[in-house]
ROKOLDREN-762461 format. One line per 3 residues: number of its first residue (from 1); their letters; for each residue x, y, z of N, C-alpha, C. Coordinates in pm, whole numbers, plus 50000, padded with zeros to 5 digits. Example, Ala and Ser with C-alpha at 12.3 -4.5 7.8 and 13.67 -1.06 7.14 Angstrom:
ROKOLDREN-762461
1> AS> 51319,49431,50780,51230,49550,50780,51320,49670,50780; 51285,49775,50708,51367,49894,50714,51290,50003,50787
***
This chain:
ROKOLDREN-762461
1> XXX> 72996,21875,91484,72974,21926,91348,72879,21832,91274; 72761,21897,91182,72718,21802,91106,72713,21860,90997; 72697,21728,90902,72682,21730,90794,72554,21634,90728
4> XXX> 72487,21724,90639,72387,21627,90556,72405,21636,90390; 72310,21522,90346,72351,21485,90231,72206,21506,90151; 72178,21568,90032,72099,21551,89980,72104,21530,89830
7> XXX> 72007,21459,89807,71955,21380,89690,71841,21408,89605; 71808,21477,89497,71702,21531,89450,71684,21416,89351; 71542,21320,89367,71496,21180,89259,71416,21237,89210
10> XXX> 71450,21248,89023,71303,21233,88991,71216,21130,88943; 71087,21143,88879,70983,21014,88888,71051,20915,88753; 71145,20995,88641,71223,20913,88565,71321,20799,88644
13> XXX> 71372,20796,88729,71502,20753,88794,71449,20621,88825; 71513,20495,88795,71465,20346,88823,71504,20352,88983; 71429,20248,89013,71465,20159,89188,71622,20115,89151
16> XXX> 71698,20059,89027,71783,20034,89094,71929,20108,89077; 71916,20200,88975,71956,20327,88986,71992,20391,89181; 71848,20420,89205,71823,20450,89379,71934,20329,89412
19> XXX> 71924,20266,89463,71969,20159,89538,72146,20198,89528; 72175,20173,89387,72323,20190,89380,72387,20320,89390; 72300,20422,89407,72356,20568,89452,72306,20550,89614
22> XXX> 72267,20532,89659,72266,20502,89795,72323,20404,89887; 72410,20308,89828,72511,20160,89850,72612,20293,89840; 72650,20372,89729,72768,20458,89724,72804,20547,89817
25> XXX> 72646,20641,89867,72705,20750,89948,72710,20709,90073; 72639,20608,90128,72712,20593,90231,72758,20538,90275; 72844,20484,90157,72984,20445,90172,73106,20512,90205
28> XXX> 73082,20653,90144,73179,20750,90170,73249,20795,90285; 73332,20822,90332,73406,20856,90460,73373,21035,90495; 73303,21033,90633,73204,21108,90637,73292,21176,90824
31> XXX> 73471,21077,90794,73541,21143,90932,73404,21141,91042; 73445,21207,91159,73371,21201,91288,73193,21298,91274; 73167,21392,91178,73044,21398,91137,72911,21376,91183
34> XXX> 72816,21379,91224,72725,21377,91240,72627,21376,91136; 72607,21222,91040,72562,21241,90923,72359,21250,90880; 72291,21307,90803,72183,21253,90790,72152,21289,90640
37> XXX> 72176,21176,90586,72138,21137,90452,71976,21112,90392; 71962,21254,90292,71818,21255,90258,71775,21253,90135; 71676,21190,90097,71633,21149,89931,71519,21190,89910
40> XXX> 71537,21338,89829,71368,21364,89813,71294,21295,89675; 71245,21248,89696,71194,21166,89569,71031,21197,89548; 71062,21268,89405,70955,21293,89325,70869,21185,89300
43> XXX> 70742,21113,89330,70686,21034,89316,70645,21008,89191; 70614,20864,89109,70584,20879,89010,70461,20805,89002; 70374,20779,88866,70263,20765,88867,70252,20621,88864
46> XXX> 70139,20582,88939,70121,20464,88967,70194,20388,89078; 70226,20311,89079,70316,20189,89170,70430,20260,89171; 70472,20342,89333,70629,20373,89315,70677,20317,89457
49> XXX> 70767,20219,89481,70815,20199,89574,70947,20248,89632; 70998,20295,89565,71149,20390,89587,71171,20414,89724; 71045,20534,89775,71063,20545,89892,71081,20436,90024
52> XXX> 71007,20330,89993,71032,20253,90093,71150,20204,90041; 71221,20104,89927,71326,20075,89931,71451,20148,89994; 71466,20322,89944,71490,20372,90020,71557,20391,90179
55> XXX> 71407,20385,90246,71415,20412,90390,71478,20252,90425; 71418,20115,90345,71526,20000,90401,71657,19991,90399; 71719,20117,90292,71869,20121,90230,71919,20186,90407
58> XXX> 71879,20221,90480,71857,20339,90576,71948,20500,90547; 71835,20551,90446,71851,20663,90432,71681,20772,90484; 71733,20880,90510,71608,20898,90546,71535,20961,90425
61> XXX> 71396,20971,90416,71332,20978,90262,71193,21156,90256; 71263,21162,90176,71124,21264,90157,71035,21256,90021; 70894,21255,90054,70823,21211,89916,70734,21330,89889
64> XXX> 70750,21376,89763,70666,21471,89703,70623,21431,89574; 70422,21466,89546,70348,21432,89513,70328,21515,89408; 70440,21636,89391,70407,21724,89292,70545,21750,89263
67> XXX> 70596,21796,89124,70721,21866,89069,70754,21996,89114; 70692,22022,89220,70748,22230,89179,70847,22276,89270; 70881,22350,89042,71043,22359,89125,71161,22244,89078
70> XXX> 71036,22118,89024,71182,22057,88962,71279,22036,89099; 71380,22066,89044,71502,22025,89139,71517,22122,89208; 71512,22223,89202,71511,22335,89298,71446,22350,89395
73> XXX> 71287,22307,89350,71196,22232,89447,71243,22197,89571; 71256,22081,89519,71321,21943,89551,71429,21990,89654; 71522,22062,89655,71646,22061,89701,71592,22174,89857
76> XXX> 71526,22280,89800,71443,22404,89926,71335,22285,90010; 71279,22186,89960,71207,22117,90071,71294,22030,90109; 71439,21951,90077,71537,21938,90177,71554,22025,90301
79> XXX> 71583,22174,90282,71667,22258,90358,71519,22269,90448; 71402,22292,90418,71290,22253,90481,71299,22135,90655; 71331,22077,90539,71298,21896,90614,71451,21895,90725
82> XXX> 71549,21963,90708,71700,21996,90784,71671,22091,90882; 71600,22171,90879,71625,22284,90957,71628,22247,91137; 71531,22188,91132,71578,22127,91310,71717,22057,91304
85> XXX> 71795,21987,91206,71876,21961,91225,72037,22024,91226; 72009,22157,91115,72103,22240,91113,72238,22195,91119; 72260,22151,90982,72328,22134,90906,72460,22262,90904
88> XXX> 72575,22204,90959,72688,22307,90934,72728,22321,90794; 72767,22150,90704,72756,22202,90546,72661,22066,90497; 72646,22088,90386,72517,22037,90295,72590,21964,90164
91> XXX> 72620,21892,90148,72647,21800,90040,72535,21797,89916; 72548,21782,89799,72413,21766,89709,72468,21696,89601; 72423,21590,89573,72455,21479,89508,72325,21461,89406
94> XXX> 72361,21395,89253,72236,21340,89182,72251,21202,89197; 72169,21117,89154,72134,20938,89185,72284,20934,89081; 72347,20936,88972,72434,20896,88932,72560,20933,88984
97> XXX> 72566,21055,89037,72673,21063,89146,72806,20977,89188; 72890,20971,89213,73028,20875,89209,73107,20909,89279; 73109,21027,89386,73217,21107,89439,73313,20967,89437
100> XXX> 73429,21040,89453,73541,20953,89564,73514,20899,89695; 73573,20851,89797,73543,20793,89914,73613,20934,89988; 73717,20995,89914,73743,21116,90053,73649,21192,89956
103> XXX> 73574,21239,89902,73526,21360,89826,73455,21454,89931; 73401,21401,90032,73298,21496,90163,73458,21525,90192; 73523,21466,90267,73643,21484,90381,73708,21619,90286
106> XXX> 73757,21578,90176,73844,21678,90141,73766,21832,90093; 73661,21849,90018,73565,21968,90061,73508,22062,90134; 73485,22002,90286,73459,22023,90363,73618,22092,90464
109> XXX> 73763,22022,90438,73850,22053,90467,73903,22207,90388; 73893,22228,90254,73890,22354,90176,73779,22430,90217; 73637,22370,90219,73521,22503,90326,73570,22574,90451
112> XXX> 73664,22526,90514,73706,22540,90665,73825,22632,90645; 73912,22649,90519,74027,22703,90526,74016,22824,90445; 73907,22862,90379,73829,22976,90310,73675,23000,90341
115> XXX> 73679,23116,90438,73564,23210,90516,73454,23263,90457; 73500,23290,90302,73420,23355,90160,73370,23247,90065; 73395,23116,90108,73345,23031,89996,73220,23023,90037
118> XXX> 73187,22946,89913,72984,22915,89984,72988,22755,89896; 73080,22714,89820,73063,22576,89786,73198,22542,89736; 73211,22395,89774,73392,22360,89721,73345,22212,89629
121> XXX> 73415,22189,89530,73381,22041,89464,73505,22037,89372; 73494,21943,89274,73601,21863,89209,73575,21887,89087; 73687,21849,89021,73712,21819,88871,73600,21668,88859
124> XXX> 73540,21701,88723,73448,21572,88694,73467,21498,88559; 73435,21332,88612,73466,21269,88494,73340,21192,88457; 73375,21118,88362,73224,21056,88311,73270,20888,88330
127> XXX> 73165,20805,88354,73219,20670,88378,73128,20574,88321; 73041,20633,88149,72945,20559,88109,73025,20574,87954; 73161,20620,87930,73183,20617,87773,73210,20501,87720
130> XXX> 73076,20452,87649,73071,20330,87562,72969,20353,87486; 72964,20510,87439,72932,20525,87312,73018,20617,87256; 72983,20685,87098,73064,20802,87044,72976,20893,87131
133> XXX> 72890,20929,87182,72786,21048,87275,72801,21037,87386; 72861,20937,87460,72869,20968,87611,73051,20991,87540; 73141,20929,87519,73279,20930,87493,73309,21101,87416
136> XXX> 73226,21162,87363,73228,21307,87334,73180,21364,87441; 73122,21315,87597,73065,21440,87652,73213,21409,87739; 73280,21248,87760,73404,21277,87776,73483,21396,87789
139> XXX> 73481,21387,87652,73593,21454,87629,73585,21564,87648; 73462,21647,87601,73437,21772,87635,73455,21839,87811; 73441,21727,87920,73469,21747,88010,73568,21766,88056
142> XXX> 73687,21691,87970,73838,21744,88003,73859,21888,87921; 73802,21964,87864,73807,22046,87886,73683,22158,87929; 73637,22091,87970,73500,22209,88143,73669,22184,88260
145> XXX> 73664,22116,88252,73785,22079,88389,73906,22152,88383; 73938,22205,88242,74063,22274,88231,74031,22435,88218; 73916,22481,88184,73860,22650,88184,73827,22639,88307
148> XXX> 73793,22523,88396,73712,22575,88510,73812,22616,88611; 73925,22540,88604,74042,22552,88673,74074,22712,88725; 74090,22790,88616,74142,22882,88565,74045,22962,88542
151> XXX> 73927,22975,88550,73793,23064,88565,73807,23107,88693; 73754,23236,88693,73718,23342,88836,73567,23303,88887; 73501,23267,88787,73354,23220,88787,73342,23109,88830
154> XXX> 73297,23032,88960,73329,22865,88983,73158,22828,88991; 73099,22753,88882,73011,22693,88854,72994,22550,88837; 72965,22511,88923,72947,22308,88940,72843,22298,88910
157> XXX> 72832,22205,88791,72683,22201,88711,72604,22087,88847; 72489,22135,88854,72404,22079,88947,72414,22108,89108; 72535,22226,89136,72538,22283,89272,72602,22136,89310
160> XXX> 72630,22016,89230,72680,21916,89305,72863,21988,89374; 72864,21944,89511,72915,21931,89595,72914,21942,89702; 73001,22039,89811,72984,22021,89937,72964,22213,89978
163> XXX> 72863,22255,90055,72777,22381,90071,72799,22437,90169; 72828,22551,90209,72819,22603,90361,72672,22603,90441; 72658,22511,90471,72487,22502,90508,72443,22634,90581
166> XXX> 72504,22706,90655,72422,22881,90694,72398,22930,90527; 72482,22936,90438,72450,23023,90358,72347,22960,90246; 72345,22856,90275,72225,22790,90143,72055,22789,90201
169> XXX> 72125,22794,90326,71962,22770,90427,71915,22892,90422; 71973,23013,90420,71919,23160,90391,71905,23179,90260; 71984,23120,90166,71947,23194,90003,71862,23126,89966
172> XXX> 71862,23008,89992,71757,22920,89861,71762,22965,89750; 71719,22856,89674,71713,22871,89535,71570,22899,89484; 71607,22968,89401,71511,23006,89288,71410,22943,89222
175> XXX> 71290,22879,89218,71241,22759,89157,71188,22787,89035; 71202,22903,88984,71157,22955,88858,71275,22983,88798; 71365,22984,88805,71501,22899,88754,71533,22754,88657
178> XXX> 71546,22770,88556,71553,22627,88426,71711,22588,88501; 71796,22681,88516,71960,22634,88551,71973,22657,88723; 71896,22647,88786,71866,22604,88942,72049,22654,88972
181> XXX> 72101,22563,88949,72279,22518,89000,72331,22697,88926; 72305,22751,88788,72362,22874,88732,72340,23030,88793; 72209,22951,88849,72146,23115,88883,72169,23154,89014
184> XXX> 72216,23010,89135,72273,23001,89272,72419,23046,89267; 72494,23019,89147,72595,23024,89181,72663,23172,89120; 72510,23237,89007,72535,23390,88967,72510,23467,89120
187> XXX> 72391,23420,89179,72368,23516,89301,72485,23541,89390; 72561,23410,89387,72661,23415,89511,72791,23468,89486; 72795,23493,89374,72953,23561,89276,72881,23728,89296
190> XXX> 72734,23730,89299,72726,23860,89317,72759,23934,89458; 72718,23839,89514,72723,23893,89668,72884,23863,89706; 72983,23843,89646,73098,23833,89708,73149,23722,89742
193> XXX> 73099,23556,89737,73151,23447,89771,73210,23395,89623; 73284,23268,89728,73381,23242,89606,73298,23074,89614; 73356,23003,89488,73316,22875,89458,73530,22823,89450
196> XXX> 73552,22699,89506,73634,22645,89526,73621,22476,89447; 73735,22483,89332,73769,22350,89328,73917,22320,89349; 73873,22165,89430,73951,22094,89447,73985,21993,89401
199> XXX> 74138,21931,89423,74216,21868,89339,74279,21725,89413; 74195,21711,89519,74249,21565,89547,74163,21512,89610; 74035,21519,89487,73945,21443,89499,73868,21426,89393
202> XXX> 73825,21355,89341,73720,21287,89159,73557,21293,89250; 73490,21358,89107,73360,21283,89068,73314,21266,88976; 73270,21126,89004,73236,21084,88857,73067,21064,88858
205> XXX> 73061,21100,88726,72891,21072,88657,72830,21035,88523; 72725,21013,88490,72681,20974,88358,72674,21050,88269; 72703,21048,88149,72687,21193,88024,72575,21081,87974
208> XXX> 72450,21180,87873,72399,21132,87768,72423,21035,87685; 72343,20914,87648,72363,20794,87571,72305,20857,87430; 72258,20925,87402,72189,20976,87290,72186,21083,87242
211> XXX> 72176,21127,87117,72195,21270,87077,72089,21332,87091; 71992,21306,87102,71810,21310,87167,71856,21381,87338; 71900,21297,87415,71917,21340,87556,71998,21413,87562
214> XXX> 72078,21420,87462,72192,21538,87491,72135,21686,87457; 72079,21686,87324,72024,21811,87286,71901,21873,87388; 71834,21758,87419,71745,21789,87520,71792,21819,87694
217> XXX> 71883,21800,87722,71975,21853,87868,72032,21965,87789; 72095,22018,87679,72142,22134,87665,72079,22270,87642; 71951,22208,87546,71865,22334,87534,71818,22395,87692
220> XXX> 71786,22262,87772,71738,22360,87901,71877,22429,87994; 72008,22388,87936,72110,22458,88035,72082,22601,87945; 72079,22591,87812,72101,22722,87754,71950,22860,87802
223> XXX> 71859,22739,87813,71781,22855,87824,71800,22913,87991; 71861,22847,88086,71864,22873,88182,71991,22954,88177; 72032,22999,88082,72173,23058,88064,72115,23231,88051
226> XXX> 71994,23240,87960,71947,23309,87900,71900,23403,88019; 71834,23324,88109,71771,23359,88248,71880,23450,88324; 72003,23413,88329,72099,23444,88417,72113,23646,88384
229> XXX> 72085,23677,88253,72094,23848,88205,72062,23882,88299; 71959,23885,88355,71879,23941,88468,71988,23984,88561; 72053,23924,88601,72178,23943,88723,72275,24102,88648
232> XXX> 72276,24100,88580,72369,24185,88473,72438,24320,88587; 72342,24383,88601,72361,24486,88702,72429,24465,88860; 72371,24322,88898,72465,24292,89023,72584,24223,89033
235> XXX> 72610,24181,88907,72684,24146,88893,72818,24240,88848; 72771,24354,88831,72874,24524,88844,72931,24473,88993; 72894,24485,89091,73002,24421,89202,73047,24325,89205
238> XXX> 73079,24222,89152,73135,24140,89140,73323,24168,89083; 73396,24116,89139,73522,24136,89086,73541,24160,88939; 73626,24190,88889,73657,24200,88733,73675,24047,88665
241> XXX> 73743,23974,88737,73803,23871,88694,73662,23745,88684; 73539,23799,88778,73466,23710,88805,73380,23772,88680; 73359,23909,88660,73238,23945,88576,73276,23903,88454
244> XXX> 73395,23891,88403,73504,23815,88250,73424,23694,88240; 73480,23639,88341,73435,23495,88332,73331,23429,88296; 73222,23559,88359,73055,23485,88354,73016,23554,88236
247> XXX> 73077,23700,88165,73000,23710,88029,73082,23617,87948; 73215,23557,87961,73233,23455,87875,73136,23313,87851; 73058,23294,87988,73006,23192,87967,72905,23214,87917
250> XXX> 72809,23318,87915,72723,23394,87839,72692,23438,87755; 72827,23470,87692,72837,23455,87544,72876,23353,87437; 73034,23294,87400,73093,23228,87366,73032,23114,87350
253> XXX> 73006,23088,87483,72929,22933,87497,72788,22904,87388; 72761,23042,87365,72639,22993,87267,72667,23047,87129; 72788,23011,87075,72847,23023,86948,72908,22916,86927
256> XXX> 72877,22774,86943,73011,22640,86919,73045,22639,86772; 72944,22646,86696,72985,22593,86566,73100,22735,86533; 73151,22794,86614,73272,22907,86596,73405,22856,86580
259> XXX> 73388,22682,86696,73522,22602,86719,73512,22502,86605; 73442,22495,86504,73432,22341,86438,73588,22336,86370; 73600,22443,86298,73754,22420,86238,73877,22396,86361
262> XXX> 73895,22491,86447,73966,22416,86548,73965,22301,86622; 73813,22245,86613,73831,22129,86634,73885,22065,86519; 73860,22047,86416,73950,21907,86304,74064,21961,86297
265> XXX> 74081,22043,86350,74288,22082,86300,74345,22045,86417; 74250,22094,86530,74310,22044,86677,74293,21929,86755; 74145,21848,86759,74110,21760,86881,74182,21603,86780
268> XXX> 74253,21596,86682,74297,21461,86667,74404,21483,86788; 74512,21524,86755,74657,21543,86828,74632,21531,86995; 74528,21650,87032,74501,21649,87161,74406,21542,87199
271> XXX> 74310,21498,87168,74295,21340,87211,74369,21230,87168; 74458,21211,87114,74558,21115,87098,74682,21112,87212; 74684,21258,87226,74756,21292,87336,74747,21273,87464
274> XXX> 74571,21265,87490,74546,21265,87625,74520,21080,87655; 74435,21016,87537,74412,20894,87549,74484,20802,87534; 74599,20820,87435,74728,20732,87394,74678,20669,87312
277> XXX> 74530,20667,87271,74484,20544,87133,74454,20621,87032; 74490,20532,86934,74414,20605,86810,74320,20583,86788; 74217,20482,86908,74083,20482,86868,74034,20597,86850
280> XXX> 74039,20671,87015,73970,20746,87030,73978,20882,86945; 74061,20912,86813,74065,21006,86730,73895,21045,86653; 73855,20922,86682,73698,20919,86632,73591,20980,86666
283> XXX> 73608,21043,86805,73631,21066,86899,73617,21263,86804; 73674,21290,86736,73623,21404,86688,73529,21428,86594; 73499,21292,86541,73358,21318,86455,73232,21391,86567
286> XXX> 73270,21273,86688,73107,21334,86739,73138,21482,86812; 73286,21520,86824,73226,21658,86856,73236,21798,86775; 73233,21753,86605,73182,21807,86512,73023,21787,86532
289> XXX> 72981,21707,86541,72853,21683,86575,72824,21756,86669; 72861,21729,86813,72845,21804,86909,72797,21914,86887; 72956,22049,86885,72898,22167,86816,72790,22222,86777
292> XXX> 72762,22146,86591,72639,22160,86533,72515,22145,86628; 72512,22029,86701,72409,22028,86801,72354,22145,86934; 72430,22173,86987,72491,22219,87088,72383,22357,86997
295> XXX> 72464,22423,86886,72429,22570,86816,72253,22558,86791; 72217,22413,86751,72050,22399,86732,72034,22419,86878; 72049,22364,86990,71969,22392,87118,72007,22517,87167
298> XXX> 72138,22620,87136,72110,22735,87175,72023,22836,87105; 72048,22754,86913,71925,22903,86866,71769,22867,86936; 71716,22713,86956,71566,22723,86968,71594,22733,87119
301> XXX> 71710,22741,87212,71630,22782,87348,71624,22938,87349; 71688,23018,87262,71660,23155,87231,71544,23211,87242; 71470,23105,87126,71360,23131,87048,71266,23094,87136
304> XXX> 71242,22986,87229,71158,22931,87310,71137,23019,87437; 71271,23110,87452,71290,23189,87649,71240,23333,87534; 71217,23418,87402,71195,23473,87366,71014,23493,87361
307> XXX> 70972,23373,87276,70815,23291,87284,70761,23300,87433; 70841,23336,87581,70800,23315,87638,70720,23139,87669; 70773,23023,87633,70752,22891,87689,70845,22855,87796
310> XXX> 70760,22712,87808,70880,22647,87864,70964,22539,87804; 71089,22505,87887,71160,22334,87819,71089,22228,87934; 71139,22155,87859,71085,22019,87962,71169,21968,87983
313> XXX> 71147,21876,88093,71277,21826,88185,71217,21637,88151; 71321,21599,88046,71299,21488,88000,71391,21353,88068; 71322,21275,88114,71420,21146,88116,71587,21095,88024
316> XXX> 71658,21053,88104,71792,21060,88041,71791,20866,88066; 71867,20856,87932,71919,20677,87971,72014,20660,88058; 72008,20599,88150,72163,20542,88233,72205,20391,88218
319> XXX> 72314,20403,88266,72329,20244,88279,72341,20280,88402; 72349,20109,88428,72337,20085,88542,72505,20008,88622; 72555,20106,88738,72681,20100,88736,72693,20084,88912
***
């Protein structure tokens, strides 16, 4: 059996960023496997050494000289660069990435015990809150983690997890796609597969340091949200429970400032509840903020997928972990 791993870099992402997502994955417990770990890395201008650091980390490297496609790109000239190797499932990881050490083992064990899935992954946490903007995307994640549970619709932002490699190597993705990970995982709810999360295994990743990077990663999920109508009709075959799910996310989702009062009546109690501090009650200012924010990047990605433009795919701060 094999398994490969891929990594979509773009020309934002530091060397040592690279380095410490690549010390991580293959670190991971990868059982008896047949592994080949690949980093397509978007080159950037001027002096980029990545790739060779890289290939010394011994991962194997792919370098592209142009964006297209973005990550979607990026991810179809993986399945490209695999195909002699033929990949039974496909892992897809970003440079901040954190799985667990069983996170492949136990995925890959739920791919094997359901015939109809086409991707299995985890509940996700964030492991950069040391601001009020990463500590609100926190929180907001404990609850993505608690609708997602309980959604018919199983959407892993970034397609991060573990893939049935026959079925990704025939669909590919879309590269005219803003939500790459939304519009893979509308096609595959259309055609009848299921998305699987699992529960005894974590991943963790970076949220936004800034209200700048945040608004700017949301406007392009929303406009890539916008993109997804198109499916509308095939998505008539899709189960009942699955088609609920995805006009909920289609709609609702781009109405926040709807929750602001339930948030101040509700998120003190329930983050006090979940954190045990009363720091973190503060903790609801920013996602009053949030909200408000959140409602500006869905009216102008409206207005922008309406205008016929595009968003841009902007650099995010990380630390370094």
């Amino acid at each position: 059996m094999k398994i490969a791993v891929v990594v979509p870099v773009s020309p934002f992402e530091s060397e040592e960023i690279l380095r410490k997502s690549i010390e991580h994955l293959r670190s991971l417990d990868y059982d008896d496997f047949e592994v080949k770990i690949v980093y397509v890395i978007d080159r950037a201008s001027g002096e980029d050494r990545r790739g060779e650091i890289a290939e010394e980390l011994g991962v194997e490297v792919l370098l592209r000289d142009s964006r297209r496609g973005k990550r979607a790109g990026a991810i179809n000239d993986a399945l490209n660069f695999l195909a002699d190797f033929k990949p039974n499932y496909i892992a897809i990881f970003d440079v901040d990435s954190r799985p667990e050490r069983n996170f492949v083992v136990e995925c890959v064990k739920a791919l094997k015990n359901c015939h109809d899935c086409y991707i299995v992954s985890s509940k996700r946490y964030i492991n950069n809150g040391i601001n009020l903007v990463s500590e609100t995307v926190e929180a907001e994640y404990n609850l993505i983690n608690f609708l997602l549970k309980r959604s018919k619709f199983k959407q892993f932002n970034g397609m991060i997890g573990v893939l049935r490699g026959s079925v990704l190597m025939e669909k590919r993705l879309n590269e005219w796609a803003v939500a790459e990970d939304a519009d893979f995982a509308t096609r595959m709810h259309a055609e009848g597969f299921k998305g699987v999360l699992v529960e005894t295994t974590k991943l963790y990743e970076q949220a936004p340091l800034t209200w700048k990077d945040l608004y700017s990663q949301r406007k392009r999920w929303y406009y890539g949200g916008v993109q997804l109508w198109r499916y509308r009709r095939k998505m008539k075959n899709a189960k009942r429970g699955v088609r609920f799910s995805w006009y909920m996310a289609l709609t609702l989702t781009y109405l926040p400032v709807l929750y602001i009062p339930l948030i101040i009546l509700i998120s003190p109690f329930l983050l006090l509840y979940h954190y045990r501090s009363v720091s973190k009650i503060k903790v609801m200012i920013g996602l009053v903020v949030h909200a408000i924010l959140l409602q500006i990047a869905a009216v102008n990605a409206l207005i922008t997928y309406i205008r016929r433009r595009d968003v841009e795919w902007d650099a995010i701060k990380r630390v370094i972990d």
